[in-house]
Every structure is written in structure tokens, then in C-alpha cells.
MARBA-3410 file (N, C-alpha, C, O; in Angstrom, 1 decimal):
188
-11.5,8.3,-1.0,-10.5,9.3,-0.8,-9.2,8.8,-1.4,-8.6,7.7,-1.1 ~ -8.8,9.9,-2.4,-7.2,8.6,-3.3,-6.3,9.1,-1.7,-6.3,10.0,-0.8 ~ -5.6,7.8,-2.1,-4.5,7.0,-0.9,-3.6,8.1,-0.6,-3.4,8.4,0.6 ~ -2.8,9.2,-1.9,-1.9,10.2,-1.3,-2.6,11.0,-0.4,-2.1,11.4,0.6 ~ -3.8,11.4,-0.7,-4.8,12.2,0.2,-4.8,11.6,1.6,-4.3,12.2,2.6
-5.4,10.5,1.8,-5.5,9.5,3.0,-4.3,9.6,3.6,-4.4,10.1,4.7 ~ -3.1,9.3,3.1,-2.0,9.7,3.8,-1.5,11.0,4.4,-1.0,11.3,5.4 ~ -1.9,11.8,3.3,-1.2,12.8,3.9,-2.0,13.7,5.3,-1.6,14.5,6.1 ~ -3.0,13.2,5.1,-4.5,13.5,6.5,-3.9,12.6,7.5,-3.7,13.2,8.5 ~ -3.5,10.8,7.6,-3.2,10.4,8.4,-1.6,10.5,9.0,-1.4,10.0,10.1
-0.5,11.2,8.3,0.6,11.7,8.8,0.3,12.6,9.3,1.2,12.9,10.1 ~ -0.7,13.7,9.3,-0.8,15.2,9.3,-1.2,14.9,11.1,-0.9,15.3,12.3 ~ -1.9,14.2,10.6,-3.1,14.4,12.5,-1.9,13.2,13.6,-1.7,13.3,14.9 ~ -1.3,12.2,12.6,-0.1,12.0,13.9,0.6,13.2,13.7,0.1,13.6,14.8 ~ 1.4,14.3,13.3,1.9,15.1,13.8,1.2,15.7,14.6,1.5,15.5,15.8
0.0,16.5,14.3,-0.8,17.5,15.0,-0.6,16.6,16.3,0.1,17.2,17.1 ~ -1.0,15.6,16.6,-1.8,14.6,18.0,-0.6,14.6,18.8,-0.7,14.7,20.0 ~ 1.0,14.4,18.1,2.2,14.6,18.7,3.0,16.1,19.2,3.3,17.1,18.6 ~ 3.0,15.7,20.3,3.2,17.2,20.7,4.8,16.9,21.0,5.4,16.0,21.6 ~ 5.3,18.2,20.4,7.1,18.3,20.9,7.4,18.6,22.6,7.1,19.5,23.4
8.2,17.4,22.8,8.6,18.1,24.3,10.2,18.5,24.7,11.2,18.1,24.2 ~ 10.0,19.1,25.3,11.0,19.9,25.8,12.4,19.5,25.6,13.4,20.2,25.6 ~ 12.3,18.2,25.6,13.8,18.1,25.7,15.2,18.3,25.9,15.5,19.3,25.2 ~ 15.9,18.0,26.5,17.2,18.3,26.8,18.0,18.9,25.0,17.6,18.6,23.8 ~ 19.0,19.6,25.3,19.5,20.2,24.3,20.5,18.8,23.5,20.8,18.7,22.3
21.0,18.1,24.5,21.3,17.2,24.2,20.9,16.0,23.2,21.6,15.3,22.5 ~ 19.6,15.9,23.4,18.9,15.2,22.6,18.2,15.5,21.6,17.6,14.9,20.7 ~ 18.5,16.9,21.9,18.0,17.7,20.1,19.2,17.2,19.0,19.2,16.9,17.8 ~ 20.2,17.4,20.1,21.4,17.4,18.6,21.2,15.9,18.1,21.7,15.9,17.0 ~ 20.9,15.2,18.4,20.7,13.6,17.8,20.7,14.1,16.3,21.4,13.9,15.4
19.2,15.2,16.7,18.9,15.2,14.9,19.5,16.8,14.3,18.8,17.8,14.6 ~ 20.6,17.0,13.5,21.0,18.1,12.3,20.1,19.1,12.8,20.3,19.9,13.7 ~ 18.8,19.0,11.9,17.9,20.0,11.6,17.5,20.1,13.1,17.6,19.1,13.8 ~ 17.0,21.9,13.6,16.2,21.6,14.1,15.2,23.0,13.4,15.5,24.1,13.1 ~ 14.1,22.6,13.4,12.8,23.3,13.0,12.2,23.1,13.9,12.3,22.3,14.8
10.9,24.2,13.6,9.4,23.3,14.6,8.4,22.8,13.6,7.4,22.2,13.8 ~ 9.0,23.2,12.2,8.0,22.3,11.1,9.5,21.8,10.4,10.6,22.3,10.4 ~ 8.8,20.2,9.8,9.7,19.4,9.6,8.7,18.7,8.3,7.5,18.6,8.6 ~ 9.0,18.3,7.3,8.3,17.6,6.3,9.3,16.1,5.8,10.4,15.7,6.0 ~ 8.2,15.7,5.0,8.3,14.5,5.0,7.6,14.0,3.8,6.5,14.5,3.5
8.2,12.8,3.1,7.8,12.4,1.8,7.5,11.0,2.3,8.3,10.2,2.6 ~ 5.8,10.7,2.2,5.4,9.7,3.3,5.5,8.6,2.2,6.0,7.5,2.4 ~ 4.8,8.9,0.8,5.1,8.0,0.0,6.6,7.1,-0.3,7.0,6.0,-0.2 ~ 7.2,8.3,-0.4,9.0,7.4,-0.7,9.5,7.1,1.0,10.7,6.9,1.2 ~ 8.7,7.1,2.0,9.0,7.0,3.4,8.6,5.3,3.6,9.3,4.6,4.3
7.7,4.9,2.9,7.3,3.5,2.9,7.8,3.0,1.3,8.3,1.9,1.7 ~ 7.9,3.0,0.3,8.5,2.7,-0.8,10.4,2.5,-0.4,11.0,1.5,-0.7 ~ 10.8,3.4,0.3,12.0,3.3,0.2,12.6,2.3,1.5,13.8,1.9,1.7 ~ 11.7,2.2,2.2,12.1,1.1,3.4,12.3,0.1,3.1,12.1,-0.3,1.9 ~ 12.8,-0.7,3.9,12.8,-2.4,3.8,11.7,-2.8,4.1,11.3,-3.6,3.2
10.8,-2.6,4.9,9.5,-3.1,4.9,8.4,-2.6,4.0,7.4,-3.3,4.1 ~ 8.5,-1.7,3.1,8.2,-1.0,2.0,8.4,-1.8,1.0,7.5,-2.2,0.3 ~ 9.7,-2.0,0.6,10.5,-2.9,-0.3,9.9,-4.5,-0.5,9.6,-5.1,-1.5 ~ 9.8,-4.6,0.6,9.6,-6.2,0.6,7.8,-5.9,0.1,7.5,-6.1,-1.1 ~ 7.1,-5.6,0.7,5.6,-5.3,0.6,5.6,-5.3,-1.0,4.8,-6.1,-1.6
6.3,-4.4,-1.8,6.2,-4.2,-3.0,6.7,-5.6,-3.7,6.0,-6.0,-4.7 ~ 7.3,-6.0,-3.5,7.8,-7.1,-3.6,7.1,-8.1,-3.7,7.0,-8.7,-4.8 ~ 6.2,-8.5,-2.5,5.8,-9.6,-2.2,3.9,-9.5,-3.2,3.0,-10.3,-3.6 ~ 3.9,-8.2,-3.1,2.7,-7.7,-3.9,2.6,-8.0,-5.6,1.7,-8.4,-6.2 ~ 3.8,-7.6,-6.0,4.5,-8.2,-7.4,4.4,-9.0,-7.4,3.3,-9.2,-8.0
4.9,-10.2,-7.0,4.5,-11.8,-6.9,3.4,-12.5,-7.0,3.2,-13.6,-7.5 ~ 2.3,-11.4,-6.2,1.1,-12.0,-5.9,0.6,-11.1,-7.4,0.1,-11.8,-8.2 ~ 0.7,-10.1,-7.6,-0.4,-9.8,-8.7,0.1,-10.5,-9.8,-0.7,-10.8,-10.6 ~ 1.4,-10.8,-9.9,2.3,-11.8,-11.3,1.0,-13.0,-11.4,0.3,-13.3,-12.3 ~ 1.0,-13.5,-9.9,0.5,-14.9,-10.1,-0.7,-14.9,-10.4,-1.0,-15.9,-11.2
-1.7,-14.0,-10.0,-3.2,-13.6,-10.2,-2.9,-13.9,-12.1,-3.2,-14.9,-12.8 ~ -2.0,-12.3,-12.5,-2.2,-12.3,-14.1,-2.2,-13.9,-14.9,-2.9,-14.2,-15.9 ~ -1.3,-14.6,-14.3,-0.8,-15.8,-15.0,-2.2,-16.7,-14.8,-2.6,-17.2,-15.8 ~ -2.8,-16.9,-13.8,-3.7,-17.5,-13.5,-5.3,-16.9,-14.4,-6.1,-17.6,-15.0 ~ -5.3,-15.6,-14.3,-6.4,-15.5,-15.0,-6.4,-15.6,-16.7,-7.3,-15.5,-17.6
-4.9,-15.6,-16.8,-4.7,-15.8,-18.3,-5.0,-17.3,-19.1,-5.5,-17.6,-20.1 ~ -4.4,-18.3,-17.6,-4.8,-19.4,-17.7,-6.4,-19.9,-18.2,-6.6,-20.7,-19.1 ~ -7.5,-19.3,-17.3,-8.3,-19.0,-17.1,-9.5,-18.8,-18.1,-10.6,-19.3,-18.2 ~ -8.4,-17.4,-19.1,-9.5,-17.0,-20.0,-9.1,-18.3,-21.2,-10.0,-18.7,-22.0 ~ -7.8,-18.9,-21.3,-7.7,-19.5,-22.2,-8.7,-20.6,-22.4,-9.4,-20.8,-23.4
-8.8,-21.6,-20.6,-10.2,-22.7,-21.0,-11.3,-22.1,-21.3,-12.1,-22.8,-21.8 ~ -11.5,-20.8,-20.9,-12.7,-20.5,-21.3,-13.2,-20.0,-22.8,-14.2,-20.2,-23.4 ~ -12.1,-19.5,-23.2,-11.9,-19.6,-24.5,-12.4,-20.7,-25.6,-13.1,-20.7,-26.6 ~ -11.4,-22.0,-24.7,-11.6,-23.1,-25.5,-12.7,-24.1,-25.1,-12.8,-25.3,-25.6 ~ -13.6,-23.5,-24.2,-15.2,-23.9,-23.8,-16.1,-23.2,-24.6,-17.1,-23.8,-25.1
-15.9,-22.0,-24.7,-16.7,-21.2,-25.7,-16.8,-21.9,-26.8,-17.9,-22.2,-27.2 ~ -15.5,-22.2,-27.5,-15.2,-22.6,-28.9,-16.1,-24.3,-29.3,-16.7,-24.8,-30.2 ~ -15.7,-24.8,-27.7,-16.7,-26.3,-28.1,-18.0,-26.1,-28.3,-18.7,-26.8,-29.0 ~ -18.2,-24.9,-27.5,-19.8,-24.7,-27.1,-20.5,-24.8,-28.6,-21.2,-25.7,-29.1 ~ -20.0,-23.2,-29.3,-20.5,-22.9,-30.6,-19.9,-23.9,-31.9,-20.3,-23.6,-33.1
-18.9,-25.3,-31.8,-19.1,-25.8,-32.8,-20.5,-27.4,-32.4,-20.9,-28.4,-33.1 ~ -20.8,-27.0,-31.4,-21.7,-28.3,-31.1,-23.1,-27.6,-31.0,-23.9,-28.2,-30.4 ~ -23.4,-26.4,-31.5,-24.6,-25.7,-31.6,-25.5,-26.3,-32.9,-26.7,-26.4,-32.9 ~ -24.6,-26.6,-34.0,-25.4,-27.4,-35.3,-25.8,-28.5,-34.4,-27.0,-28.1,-34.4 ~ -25.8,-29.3,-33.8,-26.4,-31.0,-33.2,-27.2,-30.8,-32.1,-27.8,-31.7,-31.6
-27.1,-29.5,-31.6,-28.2,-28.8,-30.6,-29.5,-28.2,-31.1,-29.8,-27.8,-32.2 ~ -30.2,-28.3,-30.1,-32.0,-27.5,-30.7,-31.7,-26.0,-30.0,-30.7,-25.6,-29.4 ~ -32.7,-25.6,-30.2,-32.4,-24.4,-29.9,-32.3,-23.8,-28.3,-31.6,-22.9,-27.8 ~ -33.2,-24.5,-27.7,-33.5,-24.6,-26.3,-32.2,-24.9,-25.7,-31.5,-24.2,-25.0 ~ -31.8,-26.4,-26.1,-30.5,-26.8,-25.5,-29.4,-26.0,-25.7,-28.6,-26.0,-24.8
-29.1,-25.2,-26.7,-28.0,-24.6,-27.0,-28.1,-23.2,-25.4,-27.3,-22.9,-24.5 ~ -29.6,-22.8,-25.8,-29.6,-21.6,-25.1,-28.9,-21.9,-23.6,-28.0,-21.3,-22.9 ~ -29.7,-23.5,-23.3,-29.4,-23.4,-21.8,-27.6,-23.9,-21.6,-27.0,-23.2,-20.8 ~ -27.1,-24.5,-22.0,-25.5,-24.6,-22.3,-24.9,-23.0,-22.0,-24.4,-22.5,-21.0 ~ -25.0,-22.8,-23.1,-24.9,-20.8,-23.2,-25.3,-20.0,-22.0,-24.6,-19.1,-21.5
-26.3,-20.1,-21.6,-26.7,-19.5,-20.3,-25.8,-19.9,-19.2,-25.3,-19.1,-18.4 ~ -25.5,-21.1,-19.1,-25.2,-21.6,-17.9,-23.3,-21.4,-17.8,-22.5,-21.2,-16.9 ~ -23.3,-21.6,-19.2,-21.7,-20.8,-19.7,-21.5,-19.6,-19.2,-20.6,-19.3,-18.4 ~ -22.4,-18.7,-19.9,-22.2,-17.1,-19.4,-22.3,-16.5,-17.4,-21.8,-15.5,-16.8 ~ -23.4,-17.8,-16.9,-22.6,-18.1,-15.6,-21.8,-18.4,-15.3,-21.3,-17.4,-14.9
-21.0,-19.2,-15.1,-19.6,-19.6,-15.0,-18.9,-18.5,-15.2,-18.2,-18.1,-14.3 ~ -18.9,-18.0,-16.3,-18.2,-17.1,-16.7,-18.1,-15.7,-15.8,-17.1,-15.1,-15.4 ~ -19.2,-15.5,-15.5,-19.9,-14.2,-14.9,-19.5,-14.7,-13.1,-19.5,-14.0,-12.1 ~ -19.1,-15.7,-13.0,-18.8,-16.4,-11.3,-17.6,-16.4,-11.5,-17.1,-15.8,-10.6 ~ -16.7,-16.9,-12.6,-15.1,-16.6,-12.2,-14.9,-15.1,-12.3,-14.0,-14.9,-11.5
-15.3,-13.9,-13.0,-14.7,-12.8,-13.0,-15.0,-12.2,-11.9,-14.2,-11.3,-11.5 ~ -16.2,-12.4,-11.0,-16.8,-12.1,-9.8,-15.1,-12.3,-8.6,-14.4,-11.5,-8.0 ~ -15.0,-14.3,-8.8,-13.9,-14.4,-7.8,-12.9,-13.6,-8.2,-12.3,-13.0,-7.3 ~ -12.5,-13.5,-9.5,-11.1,-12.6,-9.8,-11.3,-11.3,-9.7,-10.2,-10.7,-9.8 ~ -12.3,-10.5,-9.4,-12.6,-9.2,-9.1,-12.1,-9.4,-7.5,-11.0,-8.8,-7.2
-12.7,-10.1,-6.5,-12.2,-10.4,-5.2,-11.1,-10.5,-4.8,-10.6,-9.9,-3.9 ~ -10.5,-11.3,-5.6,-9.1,-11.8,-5.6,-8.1,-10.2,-5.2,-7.4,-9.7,-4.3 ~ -8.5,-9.6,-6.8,-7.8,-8.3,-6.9,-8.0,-7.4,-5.6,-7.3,-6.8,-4.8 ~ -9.0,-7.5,-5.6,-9.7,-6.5,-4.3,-9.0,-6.8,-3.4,-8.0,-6.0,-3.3 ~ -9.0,-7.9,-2.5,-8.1,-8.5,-1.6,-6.7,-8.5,-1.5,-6.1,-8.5,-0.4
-6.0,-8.5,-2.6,-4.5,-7.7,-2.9,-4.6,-6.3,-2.7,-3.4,-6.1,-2.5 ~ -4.8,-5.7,-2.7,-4.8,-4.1,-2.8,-5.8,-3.9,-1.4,-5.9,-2.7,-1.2 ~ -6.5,-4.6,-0.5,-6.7,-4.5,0.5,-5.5,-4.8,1.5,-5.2,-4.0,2.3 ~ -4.9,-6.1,1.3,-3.8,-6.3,1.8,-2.5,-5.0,2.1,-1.9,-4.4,3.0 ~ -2.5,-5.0,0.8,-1.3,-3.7,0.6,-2.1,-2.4,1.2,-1.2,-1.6,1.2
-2.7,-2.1,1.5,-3.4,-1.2,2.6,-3.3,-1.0,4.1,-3.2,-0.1,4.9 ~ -3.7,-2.9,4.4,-3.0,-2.6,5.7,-1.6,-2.9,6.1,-1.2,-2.8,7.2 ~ -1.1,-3.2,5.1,0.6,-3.2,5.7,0.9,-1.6,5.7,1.6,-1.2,6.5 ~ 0.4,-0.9,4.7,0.3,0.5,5.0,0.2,1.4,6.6,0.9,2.2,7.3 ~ -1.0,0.8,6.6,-1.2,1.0,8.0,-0.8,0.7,9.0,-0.6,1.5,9.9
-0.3,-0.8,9.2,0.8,-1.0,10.0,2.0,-0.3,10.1,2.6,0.0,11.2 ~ 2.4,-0.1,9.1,4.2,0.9,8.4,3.9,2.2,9.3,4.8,2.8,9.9 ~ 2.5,2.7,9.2,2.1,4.2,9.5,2.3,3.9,10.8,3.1,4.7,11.3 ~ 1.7,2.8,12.0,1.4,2.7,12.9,2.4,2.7,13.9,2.5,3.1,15.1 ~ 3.4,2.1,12.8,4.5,1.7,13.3,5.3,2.8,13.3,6.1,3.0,14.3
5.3,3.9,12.0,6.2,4.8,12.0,6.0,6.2,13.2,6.7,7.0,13.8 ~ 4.7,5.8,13.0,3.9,7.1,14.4,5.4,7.7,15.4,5.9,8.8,15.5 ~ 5.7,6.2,16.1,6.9,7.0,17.4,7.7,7.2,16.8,8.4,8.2,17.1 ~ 8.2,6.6,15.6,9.7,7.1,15.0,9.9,8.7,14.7,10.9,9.4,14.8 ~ 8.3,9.2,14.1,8.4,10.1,14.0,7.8,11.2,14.8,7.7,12.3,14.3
7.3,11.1,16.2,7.2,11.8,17.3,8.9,11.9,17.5,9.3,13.0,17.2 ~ 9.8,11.0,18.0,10.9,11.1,18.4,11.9,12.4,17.2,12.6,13.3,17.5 ~ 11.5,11.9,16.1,12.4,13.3,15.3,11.6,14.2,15.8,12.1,14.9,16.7 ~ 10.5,14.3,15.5,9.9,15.6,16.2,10.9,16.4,17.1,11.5,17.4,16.9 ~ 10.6,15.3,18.4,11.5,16.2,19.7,12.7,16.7,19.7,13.1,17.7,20.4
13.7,15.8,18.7,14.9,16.0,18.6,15.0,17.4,17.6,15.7,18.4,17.9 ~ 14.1,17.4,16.6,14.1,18.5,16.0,13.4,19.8,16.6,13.4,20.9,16.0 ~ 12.8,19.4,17.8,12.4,20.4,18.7,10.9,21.2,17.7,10.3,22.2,18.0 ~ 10.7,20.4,16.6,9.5,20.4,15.9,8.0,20.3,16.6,7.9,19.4,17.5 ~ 7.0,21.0,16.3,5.4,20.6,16.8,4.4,20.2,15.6,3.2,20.1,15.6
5.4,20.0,14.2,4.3,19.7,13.3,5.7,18.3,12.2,6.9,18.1,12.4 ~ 4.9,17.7,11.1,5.5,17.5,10.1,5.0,17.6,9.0,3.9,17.2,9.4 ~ 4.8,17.8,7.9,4.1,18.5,6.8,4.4,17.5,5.9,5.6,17.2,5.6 ~ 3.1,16.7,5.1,3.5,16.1,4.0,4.1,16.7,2.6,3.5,17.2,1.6 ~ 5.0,16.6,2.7,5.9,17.3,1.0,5.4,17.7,0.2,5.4,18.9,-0.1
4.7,16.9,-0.1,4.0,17.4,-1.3,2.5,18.2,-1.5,1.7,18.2,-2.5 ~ 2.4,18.7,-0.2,1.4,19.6,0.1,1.9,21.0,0.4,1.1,22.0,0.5 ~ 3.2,21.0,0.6,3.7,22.7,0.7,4.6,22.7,-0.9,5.2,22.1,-1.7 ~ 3.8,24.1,-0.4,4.5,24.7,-1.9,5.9,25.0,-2.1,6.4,24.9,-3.3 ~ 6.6,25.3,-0.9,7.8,25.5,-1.4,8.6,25.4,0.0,8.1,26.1,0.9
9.7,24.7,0.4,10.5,24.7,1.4,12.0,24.1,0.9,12.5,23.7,-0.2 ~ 12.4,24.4,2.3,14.1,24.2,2.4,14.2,22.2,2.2,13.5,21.4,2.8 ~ 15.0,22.1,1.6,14.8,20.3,1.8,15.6,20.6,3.4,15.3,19.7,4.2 ~ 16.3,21.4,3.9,17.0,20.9,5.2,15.5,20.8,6.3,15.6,21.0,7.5 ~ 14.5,20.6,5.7,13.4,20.2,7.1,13.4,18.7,6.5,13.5,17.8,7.4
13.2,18.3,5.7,12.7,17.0,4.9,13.5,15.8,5.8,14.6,15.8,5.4 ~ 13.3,15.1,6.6,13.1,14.2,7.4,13.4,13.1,7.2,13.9,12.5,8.1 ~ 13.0,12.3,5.8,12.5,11.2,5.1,13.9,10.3,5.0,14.1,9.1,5.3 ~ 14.6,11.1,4.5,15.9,9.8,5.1,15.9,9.1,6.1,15.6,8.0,6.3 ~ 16.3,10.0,6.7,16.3,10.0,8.3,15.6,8.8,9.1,16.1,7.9,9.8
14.0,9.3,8.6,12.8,8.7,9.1,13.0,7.2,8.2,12.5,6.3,8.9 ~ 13.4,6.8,7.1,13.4,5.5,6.8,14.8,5.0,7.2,14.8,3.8,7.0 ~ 16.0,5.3,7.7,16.7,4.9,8.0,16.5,4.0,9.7,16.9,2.9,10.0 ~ 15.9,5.0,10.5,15.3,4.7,11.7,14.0,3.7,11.6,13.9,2.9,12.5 ~ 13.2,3.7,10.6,11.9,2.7,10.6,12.9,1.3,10.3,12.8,0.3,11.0
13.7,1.4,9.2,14.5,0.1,9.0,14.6,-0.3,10.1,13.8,-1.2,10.4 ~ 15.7,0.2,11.4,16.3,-0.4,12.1,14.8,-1.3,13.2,15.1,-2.4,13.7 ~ 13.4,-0.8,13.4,12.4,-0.8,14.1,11.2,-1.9,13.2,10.4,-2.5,13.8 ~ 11.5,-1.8,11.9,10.4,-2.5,11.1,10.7,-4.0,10.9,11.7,-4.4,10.4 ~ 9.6,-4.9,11.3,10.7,-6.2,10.4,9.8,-6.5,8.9,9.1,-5.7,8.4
9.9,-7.3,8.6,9.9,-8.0,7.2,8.1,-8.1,7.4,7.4,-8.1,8.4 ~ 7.6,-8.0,6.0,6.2,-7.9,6.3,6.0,-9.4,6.7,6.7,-10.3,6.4 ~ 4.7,-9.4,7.4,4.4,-11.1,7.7,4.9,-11.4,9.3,4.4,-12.3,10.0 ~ 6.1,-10.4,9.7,6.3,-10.8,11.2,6.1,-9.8,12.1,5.9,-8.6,11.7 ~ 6.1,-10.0,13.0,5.4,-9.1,14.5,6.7,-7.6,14.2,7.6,-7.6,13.4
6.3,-6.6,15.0,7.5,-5.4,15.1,8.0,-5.5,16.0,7.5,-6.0,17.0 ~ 8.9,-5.1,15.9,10.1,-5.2,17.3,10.1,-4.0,18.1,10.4,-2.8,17.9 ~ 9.7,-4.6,19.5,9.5,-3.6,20.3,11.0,-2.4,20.9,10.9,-1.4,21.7
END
């Protein structure tokens, strides 16, 4: 299922699951808008955060280091290939094959780990996803109430609205204050 889809199903059903309550009038006005549908740009909701920020960040770094590493990587292999086939004249045929075979293992075992590697980065960056979401869940029940809202609508799934429902400031301005830095616990 691509990730904007996934999101927008896992913001959808926290709103649906979040019900607006009644609240005092007072505690509506916290928030400008009030609607009972409210939307929300869930992608630039995590992109634009500080814990968003950093994740991307710290993801950059890690895939920088992967690239440099497997660049490293192809070069000895490169220059194993190259010994391989000038030591093939002083080889029989047998011997060359099994050299070569056992090469093309190797070979066929590091792109295996560097396939994992990748995998495992972009699994990572998934669940801090989910955490961000997990985390954002009450920030964004509470606009709910204030906005006296029973739904929030991912953006880019309605066709056409007022930006005065659009939330998304709002909602990263408030996860800032609630989120910490990826790598540490959240603050209750």
C-alpha cells in the first residue's frame, strides 16, 4: 500500500475513532477555526516538524554513509574482478571456474547485505513514522474539540476546500512543543 495511502487511512480512522466532545465554549476559542471537518496535510505535518526534521536528517546521514560504503565496496570488487581475469591465463580451466564462482558468491552475499541494509533504513524511517502518528493521535483529538470538529480529512484527498480548516500549522506547532528529538522517549 504506497505510504501517502497508508497515511492517509491511518489519520482518517484516528479521526473517525476520535470523537468531538462537547466542550466548554471557552476551550473552543483556543483554536480560530471552528468546523466539524478540519483537514490536514499529514505529509508536511511530519516533514515540517522538528521531529520530522531531524528523522530526515538523521536518515540523510545514514543513506550518505550506506552510498559511500557501497561505492567503497564496488571499487574492491572491481579490483578483485580485475585480478581474477588477469590470473586466468596461469589458471586451468576448472580452477578459474571455481575462483569465479566463488567470486560471483561473494558478490551475490554483499548485495544481499546491502539490499538489507537499505531495507532496514526505510524500515526505520517507518517507524518513527508511526511513532510521530502515535504521538500526534491526542494533539490532534484536542484540535478536534477545540474546533468543535468530528472528523479531519487528509488534504490531499478532498477536492476542494477552504485552507481556513487546514490545521497543519497549528498541528506542527503543537507536536513541536510534545515531540522530542528522534532516539528519545516523548514527553508526557
Amino acid at each position: 500500500m504506497p505510504g501517502v495511502l497508508r497515511r492517509s487511512l491511518i489519520l482518517g480512522a484516528l479521526a473517525c475513532v476520535a470523537v468531538a466532545s462537547s466542550g466548554s465554549a471557552q476551550e473552543r476559542s483556543r483554536l480560530a477555526v471552528q468546523s466539524p471537518i478540519l483537514t490536514i496535510d499529514s505529509e508536511r505535518l511530519f516533514e515540517e516538524s522538528n521531529f520530522g526534521q531531524a528523522t530526515a536528517r538523521e536518515v540523510e546521514a545514514l543513506g550518505a554513509e550506506l552510498s559511500a560504503e557501497n561505492r567503497r565496496i564496488e571499487e574492491e570488487l572491481s579490483r578483485e574482478e580485475k585480478e581474477i581475469t588477469e590470473r586466468r591465463a596461469e589458471l586451468t580451466p576448472q580452477e578459474f571456474r571455481d575462483i569465479a564462482d566463488a567470486f560471483d558468491e561473494k558478490v551475490q552475499t554483499i548485495r544481499r547485505e546491502r539490499d538489507a541494509r537499505t531495507r532496514q533504513l526505510n524500515t526505520d524511517l517507518e517507524e518513527r513514522r508511526l511513532v510521530f502518528l502515535n504521538t500526534a493521535a491526542p494533539v490532534l483529538e484536542q484540535l478536534m474539540r477545540e474546533a468543535g470538529a468530528g472528523l479531519i480529512l487528509e488534504k490531499r484527498t478532498v477536492f476542494i476546500s477552504s485552507n481556513a480548516i487546514d490545521i497543519t500549522d497549528t498541528a506542527i506547532s503543537r507536536l513541536n512543543e510534545v515531540l522530542p528529538q528522534p532516539g528519545t522517549a516523548p514527553r508526557e
